[in-house]
ROVO-539320 format. One record per residue (C-alpha): residue number from 1; residue in one letter; x, y, z. Coordinates in steps of 0.25 Angstrom, whole numbers. Layout:
N
+-----+------+-------+-------+-------+
| pos | code |    xx |    yy |    zz |
+-----+------+-------+-------+-------+
| NUM |    a |     X |     Y |     Z |
...
+-----+------+-------+-------+-------+
//
This chain:
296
+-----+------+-------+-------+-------+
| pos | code |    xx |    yy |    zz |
+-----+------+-------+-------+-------+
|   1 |    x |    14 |  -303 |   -47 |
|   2 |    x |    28 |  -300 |   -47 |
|   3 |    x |    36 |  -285 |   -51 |
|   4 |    x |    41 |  -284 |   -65 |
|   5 |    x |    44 |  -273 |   -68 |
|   6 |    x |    47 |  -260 |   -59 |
|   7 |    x |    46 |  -244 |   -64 |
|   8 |    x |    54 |  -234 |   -55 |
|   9 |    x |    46 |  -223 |   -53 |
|  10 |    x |    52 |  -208 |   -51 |
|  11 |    x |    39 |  -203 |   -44 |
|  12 |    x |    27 |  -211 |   -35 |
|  13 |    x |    19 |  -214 |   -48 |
|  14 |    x |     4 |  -210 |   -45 |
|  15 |    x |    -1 |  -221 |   -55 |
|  16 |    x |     4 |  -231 |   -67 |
|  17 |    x |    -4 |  -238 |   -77 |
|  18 |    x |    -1 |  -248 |   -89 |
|  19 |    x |    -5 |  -243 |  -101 |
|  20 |    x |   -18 |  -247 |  -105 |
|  21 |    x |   -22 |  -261 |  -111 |
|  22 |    x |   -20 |  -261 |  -127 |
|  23 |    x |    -9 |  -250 |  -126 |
|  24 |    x |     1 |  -258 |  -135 |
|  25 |    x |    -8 |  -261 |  -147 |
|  26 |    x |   -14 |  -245 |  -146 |
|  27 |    x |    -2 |  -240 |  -159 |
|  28 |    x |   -13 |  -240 |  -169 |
|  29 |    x |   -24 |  -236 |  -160 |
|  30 |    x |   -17 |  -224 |  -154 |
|  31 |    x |   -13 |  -214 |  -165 |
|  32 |    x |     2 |  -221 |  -164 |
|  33 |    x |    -2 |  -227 |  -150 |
|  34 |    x |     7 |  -233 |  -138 |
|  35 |    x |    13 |  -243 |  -147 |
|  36 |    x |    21 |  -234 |  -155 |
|  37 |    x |    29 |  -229 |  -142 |
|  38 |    x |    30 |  -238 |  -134 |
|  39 |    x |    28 |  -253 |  -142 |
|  40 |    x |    21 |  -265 |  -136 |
|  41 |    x |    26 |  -261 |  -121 |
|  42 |    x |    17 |  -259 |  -110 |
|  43 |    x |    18 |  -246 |  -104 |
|  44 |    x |    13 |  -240 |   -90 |
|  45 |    x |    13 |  -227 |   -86 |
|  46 |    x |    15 |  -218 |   -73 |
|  47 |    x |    12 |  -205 |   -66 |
|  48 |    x |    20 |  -197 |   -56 |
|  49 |    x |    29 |  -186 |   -60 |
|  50 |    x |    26 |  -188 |   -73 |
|  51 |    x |    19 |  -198 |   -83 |
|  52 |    x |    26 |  -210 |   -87 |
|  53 |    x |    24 |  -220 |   -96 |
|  54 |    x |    34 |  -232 |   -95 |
|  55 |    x |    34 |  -248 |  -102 |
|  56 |    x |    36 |  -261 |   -98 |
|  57 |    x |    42 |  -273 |  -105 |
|  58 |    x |    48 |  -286 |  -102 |
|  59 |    x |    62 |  -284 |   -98 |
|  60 |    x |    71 |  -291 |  -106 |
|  61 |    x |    83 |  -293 |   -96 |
|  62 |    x |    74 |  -303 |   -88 |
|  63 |    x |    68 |  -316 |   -92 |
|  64 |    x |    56 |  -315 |   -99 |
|  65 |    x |    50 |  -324 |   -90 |
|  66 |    x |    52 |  -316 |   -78 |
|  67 |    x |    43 |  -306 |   -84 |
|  68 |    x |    50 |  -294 |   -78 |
|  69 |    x |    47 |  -279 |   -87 |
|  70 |    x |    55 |  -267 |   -87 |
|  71 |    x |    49 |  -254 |   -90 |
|  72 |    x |    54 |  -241 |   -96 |
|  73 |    x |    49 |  -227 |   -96 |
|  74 |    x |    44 |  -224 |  -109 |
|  75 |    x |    38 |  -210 |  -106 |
|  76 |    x |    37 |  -198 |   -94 |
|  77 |    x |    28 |  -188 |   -98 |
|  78 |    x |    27 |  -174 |   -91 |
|  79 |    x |    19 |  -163 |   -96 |
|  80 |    x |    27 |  -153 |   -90 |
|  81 |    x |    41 |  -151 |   -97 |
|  82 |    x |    45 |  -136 |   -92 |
|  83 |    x |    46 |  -141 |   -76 |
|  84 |    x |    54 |  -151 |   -69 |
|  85 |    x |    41 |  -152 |   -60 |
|  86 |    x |    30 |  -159 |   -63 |
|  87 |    x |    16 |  -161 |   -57 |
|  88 |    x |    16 |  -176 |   -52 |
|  89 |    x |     3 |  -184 |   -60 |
|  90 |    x |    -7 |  -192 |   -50 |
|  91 |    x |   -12 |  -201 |   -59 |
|  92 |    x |   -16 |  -203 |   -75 |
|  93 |    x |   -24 |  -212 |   -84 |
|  94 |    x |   -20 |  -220 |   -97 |
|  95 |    x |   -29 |  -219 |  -110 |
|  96 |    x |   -34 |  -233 |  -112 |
|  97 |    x |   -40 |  -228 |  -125 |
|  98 |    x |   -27 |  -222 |  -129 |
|  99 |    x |   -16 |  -226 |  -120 |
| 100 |    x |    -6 |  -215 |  -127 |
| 101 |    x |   -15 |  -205 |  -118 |
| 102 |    x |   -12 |  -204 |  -102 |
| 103 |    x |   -20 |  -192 |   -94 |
| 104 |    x |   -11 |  -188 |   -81 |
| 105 |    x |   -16 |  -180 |   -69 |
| 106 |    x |    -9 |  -172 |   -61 |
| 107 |    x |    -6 |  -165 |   -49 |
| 108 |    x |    -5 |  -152 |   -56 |
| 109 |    x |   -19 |  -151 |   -60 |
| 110 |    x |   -17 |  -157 |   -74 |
| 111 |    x |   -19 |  -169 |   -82 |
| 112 |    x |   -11 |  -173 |   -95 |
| 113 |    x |   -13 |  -181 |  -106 |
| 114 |    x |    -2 |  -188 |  -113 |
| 115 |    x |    -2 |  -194 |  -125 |
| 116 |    x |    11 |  -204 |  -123 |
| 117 |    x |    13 |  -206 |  -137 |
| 118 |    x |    14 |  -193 |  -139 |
| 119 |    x |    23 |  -191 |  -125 |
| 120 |    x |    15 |  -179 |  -123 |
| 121 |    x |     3 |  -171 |  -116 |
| 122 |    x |    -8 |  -171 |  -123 |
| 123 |    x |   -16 |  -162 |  -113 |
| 124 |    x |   -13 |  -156 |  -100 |
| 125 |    x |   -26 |  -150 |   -93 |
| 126 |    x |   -28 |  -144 |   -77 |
| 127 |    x |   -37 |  -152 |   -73 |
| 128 |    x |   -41 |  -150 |   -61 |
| 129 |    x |   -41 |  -138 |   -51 |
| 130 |    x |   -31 |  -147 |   -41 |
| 131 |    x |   -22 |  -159 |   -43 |
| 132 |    x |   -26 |  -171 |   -52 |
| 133 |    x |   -27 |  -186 |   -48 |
| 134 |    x |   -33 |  -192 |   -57 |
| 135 |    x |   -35 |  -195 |   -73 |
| 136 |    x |   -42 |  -204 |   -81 |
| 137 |    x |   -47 |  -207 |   -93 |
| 138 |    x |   -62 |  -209 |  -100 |
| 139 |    x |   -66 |  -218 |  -110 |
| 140 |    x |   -59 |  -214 |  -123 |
| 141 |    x |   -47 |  -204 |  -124 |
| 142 |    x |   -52 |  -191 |  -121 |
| 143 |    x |   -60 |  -191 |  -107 |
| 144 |    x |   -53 |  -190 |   -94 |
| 145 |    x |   -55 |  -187 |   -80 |
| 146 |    x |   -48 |  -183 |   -69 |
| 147 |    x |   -49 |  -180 |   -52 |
| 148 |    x |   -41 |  -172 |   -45 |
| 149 |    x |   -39 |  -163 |   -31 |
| 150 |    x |   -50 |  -155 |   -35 |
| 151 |    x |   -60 |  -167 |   -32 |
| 152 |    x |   -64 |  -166 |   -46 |
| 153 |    x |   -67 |  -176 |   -57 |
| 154 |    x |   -66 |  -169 |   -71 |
| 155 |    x |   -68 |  -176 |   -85 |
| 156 |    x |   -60 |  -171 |   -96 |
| 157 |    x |   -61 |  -174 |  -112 |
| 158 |    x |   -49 |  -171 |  -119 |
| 159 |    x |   -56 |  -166 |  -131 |
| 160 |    x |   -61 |  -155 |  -124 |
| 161 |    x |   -53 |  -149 |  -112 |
| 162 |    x |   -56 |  -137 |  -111 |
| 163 |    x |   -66 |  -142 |  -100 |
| 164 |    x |   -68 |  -154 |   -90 |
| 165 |    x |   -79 |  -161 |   -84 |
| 166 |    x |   -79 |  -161 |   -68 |
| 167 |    x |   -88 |  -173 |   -65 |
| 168 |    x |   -87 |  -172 |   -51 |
| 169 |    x |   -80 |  -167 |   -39 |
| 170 |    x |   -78 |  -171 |   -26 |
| 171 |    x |   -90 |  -165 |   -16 |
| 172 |    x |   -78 |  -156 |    -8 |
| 173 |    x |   -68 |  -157 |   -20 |
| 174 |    x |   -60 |  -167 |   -12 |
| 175 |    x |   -48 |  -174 |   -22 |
| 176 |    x |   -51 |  -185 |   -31 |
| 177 |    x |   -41 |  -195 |   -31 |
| 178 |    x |   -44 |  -203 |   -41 |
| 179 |    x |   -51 |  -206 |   -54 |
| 180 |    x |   -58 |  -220 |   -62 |
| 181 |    x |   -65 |  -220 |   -72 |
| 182 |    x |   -74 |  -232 |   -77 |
| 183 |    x |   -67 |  -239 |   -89 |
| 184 |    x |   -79 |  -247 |   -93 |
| 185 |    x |   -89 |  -234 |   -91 |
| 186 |    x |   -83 |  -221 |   -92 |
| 187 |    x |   -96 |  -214 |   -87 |
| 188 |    x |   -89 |  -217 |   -72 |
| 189 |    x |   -78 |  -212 |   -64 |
| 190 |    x |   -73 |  -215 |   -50 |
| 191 |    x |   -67 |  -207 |   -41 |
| 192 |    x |   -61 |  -205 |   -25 |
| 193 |    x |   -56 |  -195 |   -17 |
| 194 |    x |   -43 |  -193 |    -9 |
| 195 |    x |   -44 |  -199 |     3 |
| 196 |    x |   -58 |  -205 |     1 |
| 197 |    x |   -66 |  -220 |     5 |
| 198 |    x |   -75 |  -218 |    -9 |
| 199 |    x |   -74 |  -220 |   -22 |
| 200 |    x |   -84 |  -210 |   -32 |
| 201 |    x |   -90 |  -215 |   -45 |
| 202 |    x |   -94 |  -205 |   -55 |
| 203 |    x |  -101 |  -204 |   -68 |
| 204 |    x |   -96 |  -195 |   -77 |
| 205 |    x |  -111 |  -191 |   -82 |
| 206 |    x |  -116 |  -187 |   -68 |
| 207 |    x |  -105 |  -177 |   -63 |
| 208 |    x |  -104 |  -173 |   -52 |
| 209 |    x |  -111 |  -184 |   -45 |
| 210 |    x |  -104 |  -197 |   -39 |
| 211 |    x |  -112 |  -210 |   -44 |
| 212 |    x |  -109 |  -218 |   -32 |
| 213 |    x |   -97 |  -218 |   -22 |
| 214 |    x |   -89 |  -230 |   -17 |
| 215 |    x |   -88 |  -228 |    -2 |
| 216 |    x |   -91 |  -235 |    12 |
| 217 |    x |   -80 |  -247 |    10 |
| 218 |    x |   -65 |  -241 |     8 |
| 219 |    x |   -61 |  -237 |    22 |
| 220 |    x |   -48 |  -230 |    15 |
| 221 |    x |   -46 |  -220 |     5 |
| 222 |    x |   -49 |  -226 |    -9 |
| 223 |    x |   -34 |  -226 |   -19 |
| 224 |    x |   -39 |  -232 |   -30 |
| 225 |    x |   -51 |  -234 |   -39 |
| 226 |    x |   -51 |  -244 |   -52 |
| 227 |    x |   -64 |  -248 |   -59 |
| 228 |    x |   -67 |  -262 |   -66 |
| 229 |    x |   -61 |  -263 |   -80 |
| 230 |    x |   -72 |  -271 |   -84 |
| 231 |    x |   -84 |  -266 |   -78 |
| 232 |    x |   -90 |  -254 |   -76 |
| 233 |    x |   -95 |  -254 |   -64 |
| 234 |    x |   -85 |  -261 |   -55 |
| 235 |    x |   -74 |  -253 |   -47 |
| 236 |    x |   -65 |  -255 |   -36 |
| 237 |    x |   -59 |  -245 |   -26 |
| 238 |    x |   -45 |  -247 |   -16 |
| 239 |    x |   -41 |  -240 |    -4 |
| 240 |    x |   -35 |  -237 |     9 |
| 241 |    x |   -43 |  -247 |    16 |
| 242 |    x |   -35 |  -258 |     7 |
| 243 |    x |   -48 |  -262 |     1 |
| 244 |    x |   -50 |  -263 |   -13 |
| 245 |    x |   -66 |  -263 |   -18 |
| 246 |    x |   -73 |  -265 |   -28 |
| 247 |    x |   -87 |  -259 |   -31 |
| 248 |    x |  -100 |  -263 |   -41 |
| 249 |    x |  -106 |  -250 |   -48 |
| 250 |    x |  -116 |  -255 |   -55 |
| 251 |    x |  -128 |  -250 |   -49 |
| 252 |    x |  -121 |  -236 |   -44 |
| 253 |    x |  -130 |  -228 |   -52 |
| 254 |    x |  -141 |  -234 |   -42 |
| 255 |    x |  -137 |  -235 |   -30 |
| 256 |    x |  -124 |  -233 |   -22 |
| 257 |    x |  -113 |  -242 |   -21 |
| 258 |    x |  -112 |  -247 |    -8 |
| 259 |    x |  -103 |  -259 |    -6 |
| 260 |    x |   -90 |  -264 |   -15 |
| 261 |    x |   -93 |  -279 |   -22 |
| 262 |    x |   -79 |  -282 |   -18 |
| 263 |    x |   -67 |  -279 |   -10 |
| 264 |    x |   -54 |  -281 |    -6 |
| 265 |    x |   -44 |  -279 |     6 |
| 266 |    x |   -29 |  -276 |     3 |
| 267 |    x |   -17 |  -277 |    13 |
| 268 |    x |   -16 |  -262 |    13 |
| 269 |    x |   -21 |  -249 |     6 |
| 270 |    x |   -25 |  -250 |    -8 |
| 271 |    x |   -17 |  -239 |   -16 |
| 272 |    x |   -22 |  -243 |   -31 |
| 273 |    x |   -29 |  -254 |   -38 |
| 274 |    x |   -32 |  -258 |   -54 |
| 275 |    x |   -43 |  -266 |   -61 |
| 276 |    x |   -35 |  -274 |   -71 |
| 277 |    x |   -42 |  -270 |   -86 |
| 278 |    x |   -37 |  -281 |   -91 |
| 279 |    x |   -41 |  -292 |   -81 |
| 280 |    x |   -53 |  -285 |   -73 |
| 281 |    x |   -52 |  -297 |   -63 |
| 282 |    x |   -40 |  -291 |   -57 |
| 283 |    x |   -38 |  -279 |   -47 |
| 284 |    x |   -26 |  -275 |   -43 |
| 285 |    x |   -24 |  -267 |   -31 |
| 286 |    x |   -12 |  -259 |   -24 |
| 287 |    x |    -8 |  -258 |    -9 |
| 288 |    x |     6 |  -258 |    -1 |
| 289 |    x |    15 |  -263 |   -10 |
| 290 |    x |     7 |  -274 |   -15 |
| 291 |    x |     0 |  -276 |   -28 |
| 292 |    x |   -15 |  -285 |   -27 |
| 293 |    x |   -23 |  -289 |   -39 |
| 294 |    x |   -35 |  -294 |   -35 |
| 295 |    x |   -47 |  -304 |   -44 |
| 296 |    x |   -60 |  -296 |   -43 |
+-----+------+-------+-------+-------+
//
């Protein structure tokens, strides 16, 4: 592994992505699509101070060989023109069925979402009653949902906002952190708390009720949650205690899960990790000022 490419940042970023797989072929798919901005470049985006969605290419001054990128900023998008303020974003969540749609979260109490073709909001919303941690999107274009400091997880539909579906909160409406939901089975969610040892698995057709909780085995507060690209009922969870897990669901509707299938010791806390989609061997994880990626 080696650095190729670095992006100054104004702000601490609160998270980045690369655009989703098939982005550069999406022109004909996507009324106009990504390709008629921004060509064949692979684009990644961030959140801060404000949404930004930036490129990378080879850089041409360096032998091609050496396989060294430059980036440039193609796009900085804020909703809010008429103040030199703005209210920091904690997180957002790239459309993989339409990757010209971004849905931010906010501390404000807001979520947007931008179409980037467009360079522009498409919706703004409140909502949530405190600040918002999290977004992320449902099968499809149109489904979201999102956790905030409330210690709410609210389900929105795009095609009807007028009203949101809270499928479960917190028992004393402590903050949720963070928010996954199940690429291969949209009917699940997972979910922890600030400052919390367990991770909780929801199922969007049984509000309210959690259908099992990952606990017993992180000795530190769990950062980050990803699930199996590939499978439904495989997810892994990192923490404080600089352990990286990874749990069997398939029998959760019967009995509780008790004991991760694997696990894995870092040098120090776990801050993030990622499943690779496209090679779902692979886990990468982040702690210090290290990089690991990890064979399942």
């Amino acid at each position: 592994i080696y650095s190729a490419c670095t992006i100054e940042h104004p702000y601490p970023c609160t998270k980045i992505l690369w655009s989703p797989e098939g982005i550069k072929n999406t022109s004909s798919a996507v009324g106009g699509g990504h390709g008629g901005n921004f060509g064949s470049r692979d684009l990644l985006a961030t959140t801060g101070d404000y949404l930004r969605i930036w490129s990378v290419s080879p850089d041409d001054e360096q032998p091609a060989e050496s396989g060294m990128l430059k980036s440039k900023r193609e796009l900085m998008l804020n909703n809010n023109n008429k103040s030199d303020y703005c209210s920091p974003l904690t997180s957002f969540d790239w459309n993989e069925y339409d990757p010209s749609i971004i849905g931010t979260s906010s501390i404000d109490t807001t979520c947007t979402i931008w179409d980037i073709n467009a360079e522009q909001a498409k919706t703004q919303l409140i909502a949530h009653e405190r600040e918002v941690f999290d977004i992320a999107f449902s099968a499809g274009t149109d489904v979201f949902a999102t956790v905030g400091a409330d210690g709410s997880v609210r389900m929105f539909d795009q095609r009807n906002l007028e009203h949101s579906t809270i499928i479960y909160e917190t028992p004393n409406l402590e903050p949720l952190l963070r928010l996954e939901w199940n690429k291969q089975d949209h009917n699940y969610l997972a979910t922890f708390k600030v400052d919390s040892l367990t991770t909780t698995i929801l199922d969007i057709r049984v509000p309210s009720m959690p259908v099992t909780e990952l606990g017993g085995h992180h000795n530190g507060v769990v950062n980050a949650v990803a699930w199996a690209p590939h499978s439904s009922c495989h997810i892994c969870t990192a923490g404080d205690d600089s352990q990286a897990l990874i749990w069997d669901l398939t029998q959760m509707s019967k009995r509780s899960v008790e004991d991760p299938i694997l696990a894995y010791n870092a040098e120090a806390e776990v801050n993030n990790l990622q499943w690779s989609s496209s090679q779902p061997d692979w886990v990468s994880i982040a702690f210090a000022n290290k990089l690991q990626i990890l064979r399942v």
